[in-house]
Every structure is written in C-alpha cells, then in structure tokens.
C-alpha positions, 0 to 999 in steps of 0.5 A: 288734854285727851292724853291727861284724862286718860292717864290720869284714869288709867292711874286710878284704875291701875293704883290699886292693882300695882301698889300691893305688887310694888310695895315690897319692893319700894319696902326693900329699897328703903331697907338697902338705902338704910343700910348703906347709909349706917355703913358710909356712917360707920366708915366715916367714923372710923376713918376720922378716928385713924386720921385723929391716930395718925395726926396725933402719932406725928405730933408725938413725932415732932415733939420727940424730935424737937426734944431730941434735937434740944437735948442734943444742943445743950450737951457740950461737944464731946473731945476724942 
C-alpha cells in the first residue's frame, strides 16, 4: 500500500517534468505509425490490383484457348 502511495506521488510530482520531454517523441511515433499504415494501404492495393491483372490475363488465356481449341474441332481434317 506504501508502495502505491508513493508511486502514485512520485507520478504526480514527476508528470509535469517528463510530459513536455516525451511528447515529442510519442508525437513522432504517431507520425511513423501513420505513415507505415498508408504504406501497407497503398501496397495492398496495388497488390489486389496485379492479382485482379493477373487473374484477368489467364481468363483471357482460357477463353482463348477454348476458342482455339473449338475452332480446331470444326474445321474438317486435312488429307495430303
């Protein structure tokens, strides 16, 4: 109980002294946690954007391949 008393003192006492020293730091945190989470926004974007490039080129593929492949079985076998 002691132990709380004179921390909760020593807190009072030592606040004003050590808030104006480590609000600048805190400030920049803030500023670098920011910034990293528009970065991760960002890279995330970009990359649903080249898995939505990429999932679209192979559906082009396939569709291109199934048309080929169609095109091949209708034209009639060629006789040398």
């Amino acid at each position: 109980m002691l132990i709380a008393v004179i921390s909760f003192l020593a807190g009072l006492f030592f606040a004003p002294i050590l808030r104006p020293l480590i609000k600048p730091f805190f400030i920049e945190i803030i500023k670098f946690s920011y910034s990293a989470v528009e970065e991760a926004k960002k890279a995330t974007a970009k990359a649903k954007e080249d898995l939505a490039d990429a999932v679209a080129t192979a559906e082009r593929g396939i569709v291109e391949e199934a048309k080929n492949k169609e095109g091949e079985e209708n034209t009639p076998p060629k006789h040398h």
